[in-house]
C-alpha positions as CSV (number, residue, x, y, z in Angstrom):
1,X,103.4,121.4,81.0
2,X,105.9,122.5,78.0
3,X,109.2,120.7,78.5
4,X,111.1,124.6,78.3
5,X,108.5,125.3,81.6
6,X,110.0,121.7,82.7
7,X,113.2,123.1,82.6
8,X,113.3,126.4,84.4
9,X,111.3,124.9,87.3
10,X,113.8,122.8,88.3
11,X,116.7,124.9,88.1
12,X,118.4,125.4,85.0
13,X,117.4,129.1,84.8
14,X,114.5,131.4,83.5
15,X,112.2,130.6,80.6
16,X,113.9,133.2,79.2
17,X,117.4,131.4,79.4
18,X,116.1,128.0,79.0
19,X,114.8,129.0,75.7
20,X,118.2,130.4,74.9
21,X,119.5,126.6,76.1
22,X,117.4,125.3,72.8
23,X,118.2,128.3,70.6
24,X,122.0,126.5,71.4
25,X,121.2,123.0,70.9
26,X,122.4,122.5,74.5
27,X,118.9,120.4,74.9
28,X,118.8,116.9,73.3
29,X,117.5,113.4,74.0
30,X,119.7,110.4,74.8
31,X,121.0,109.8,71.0
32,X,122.1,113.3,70.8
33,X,118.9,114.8,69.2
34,X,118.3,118.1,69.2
35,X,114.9,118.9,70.8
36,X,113.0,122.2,70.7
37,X,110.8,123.8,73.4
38,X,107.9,122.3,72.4
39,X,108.9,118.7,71.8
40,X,106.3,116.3,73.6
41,X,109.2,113.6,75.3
42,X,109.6,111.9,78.8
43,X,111.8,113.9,81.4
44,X,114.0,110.8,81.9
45,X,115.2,110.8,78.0
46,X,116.2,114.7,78.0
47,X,120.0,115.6,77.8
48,X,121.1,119.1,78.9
49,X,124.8,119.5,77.7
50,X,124.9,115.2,77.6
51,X,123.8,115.0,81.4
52,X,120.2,113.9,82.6
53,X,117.9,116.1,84.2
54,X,118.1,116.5,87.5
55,X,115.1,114.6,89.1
56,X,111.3,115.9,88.8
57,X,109.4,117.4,91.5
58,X,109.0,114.7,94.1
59,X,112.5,114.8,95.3
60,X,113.9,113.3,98.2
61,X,117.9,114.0,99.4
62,X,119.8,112.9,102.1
63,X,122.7,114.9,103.0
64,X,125.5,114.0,105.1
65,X,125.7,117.7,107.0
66,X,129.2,118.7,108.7
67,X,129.9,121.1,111.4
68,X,129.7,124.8,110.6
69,X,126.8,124.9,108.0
70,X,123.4,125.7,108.6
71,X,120.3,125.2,108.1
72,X,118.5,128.6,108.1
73,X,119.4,132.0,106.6
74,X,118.8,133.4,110.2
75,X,121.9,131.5,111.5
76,X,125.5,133.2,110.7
77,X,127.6,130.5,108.3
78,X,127.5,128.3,105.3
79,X,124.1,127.5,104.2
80,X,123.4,123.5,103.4
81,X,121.7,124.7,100.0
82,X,125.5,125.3,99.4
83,X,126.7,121.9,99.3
84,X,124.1,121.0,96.4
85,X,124.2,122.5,92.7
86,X,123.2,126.1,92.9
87,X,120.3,125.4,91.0
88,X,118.8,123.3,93.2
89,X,118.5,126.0,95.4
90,X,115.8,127.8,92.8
91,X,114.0,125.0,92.0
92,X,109.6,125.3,91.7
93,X,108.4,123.7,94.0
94,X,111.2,124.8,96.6
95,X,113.6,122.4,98.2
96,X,113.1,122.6,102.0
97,X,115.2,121.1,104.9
98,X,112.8,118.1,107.0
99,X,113.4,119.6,110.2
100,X,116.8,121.3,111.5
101,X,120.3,120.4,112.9
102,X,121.7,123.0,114.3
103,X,125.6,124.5,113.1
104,X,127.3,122.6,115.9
105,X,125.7,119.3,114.3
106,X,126.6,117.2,112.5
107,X,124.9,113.9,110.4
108,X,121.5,112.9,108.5
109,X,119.4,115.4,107.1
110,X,116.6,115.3,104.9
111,X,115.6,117.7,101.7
112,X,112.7,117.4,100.1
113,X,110.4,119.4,98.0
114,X,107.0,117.7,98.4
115,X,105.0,119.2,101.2
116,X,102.8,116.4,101.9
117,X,105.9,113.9,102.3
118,X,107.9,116.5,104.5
119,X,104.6,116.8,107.2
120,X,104.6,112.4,107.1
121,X,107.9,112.9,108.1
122,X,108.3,115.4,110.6
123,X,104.3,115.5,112.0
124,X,103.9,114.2,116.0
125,X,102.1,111.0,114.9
126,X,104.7,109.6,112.9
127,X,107.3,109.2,116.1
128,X,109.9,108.5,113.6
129,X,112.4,107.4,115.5
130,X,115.7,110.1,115.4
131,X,119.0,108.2,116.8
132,X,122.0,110.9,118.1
133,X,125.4,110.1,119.2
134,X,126.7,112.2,122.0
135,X,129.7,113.3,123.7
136,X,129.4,114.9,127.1
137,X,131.3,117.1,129.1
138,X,130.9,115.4,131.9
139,X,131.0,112.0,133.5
140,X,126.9,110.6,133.2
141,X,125.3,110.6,136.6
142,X,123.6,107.1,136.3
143,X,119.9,108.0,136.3
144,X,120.2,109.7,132.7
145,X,118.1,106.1,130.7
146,X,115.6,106.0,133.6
147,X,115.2,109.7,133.5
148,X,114.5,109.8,129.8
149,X,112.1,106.8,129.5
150,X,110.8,107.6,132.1
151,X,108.4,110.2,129.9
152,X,108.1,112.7,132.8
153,X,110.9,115.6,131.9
154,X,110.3,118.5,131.5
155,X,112.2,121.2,129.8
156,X,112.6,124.8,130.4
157,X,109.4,126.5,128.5
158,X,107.6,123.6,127.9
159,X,104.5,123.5,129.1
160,X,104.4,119.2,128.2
161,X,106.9,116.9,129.2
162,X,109.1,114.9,126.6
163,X,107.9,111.5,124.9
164,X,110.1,108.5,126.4
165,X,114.1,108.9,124.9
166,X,116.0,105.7,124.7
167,X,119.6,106.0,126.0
168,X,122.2,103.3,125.3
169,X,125.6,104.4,127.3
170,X,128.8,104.0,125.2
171,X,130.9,104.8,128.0
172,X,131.3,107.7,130.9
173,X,131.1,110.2,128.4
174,X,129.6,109.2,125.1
175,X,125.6,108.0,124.3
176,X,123.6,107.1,121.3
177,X,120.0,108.7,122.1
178,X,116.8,108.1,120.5
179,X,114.0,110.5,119.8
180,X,110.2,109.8,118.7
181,X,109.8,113.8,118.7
182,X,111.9,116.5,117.5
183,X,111.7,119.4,119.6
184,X,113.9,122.7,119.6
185,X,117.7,121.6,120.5
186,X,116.5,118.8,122.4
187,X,119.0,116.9,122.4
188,X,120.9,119.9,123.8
189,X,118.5,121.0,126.2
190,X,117.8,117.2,128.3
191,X,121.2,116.8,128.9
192,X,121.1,120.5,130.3
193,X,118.0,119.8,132.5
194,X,120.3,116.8,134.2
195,X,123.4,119.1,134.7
196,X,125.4,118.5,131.7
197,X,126.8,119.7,128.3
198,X,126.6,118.2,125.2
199,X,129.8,118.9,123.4
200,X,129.9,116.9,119.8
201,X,126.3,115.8,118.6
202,X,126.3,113.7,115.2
203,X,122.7,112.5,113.9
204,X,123.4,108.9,112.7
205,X,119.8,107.3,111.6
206,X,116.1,108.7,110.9
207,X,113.4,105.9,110.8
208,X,114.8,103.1,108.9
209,X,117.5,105.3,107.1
210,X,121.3,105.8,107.7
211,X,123.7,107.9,106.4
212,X,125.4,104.5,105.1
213,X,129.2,105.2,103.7
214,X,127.8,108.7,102.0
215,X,130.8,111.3,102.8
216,X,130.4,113.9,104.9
217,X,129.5,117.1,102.9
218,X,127.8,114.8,99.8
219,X,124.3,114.0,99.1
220,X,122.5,111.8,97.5
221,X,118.7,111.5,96.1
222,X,116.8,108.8,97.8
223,X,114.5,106.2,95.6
224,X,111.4,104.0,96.7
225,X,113.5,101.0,98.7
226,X,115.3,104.2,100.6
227,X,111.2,105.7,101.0
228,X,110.6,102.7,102.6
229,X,113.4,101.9,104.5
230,X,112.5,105.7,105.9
231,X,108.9,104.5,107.2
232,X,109.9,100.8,107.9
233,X,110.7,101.6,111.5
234,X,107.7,103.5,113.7
């Protein structure tokens, strides 16, 4: 693939105005050379105004969500895809959310732009773990952990009950909840079925991988030890 083709898929803009990028001498290599649209060089060495390209296809982000941004064009607010460069948004192959959280929140979410590595990560099989922290309206009961491992419950609409949950109880009000599936508000929805509300939700961990000391509202792309870390727990 021409390097000016290299270019416009991940971002930085048409052919038309990547070609315009060259025409500039906007394009160089590390030393400062200027390079032209047909130059044969590695991705890694290519300058575009003195900064690196933004990583090939094969991308991985994690991205520290906050309250009040979404995750689909459907939903009313702030898109996620706003809190990256807007070209990242355009990118070819297209950068897709693994899986949702909701507007109401917060915590570790995944981007990626590699279709076979988004289906490892979200299919059935995989049971990645998915570990919440919750704050409830209301006092727990005291049958919540059994209830949850138990594998049995069953949610409104569902036709199959839900894998076995792990709850740890923080105190009266507060839990850290993990997941091996990832079903539509879930989280939401089983503290519902036991006569409570879930009123702060904050996704901490995914497999292997937490959110670490990234800020909320930054991102960061993910190498191989963070791939593996991902997959490291089942």
């Amino acid at each position: 693939m021409k390097l000016v083709k290299h270019i416009a898929n991940l971002g930085y803009g048409s052919r038309k105005q990547v070609q315009w990028l060259f025409r500039e001498g906007r394009v160089t290599d590390a030393d400062g050379e200027v390079l032209y649209a047909d130059d044969a060089i590695p991705l890694e060495a290519v300058r575009i105004d003195g900064e690196p390209l933004d990583p090939p296809p094969g991308l991985l982000l994690m991205l520290h969500k906050p309250l009040g941004v979404t995750c689909s064009t459907k939903d009313a607010g702030r898109l996620v895809y706003d809190l990256l460069p807007p070209r990242y948004r355009v990118r070819d192959p297209l950068l897709s959310t693994v899986g949702r959280l909701d507007r109401e929140t917060s915590g570790l979410l995944l981007l990626t732009d590699d279709g076979q590595l988004l289906h490892r990560i979200i299919a059935p099989k995989s049971k990645l773990p998915k570990v919440y922290l919750a704050t409830l309206a209301q006092d727990l009961r005291g049958d919540e952990a059994a209830l949850f491992a138990a594998g049995t419950l069953m949610l409104d609409g569902e036709k199959t009950p839900l894998l076995p949950a792990e709850l740890e109880v923080l105190d009266a009000r507060r839990v850290r909840l993990i997941l091996h599936e990832g079903r539509y508000h879930q989280v939401r929805r089983m503290f519902a079925a036991v006569g409570n509300h879930v009123e702060a939700l904050h996704r901490e961990r995914i497999g292997g991988l937490t959110l670490g000391d990234l800020p909320e509202g930054q991102w960061r792309a993910l190498g191989e030890g963070d791939r593996a870390r991902l997959f490291a727990v089942g």
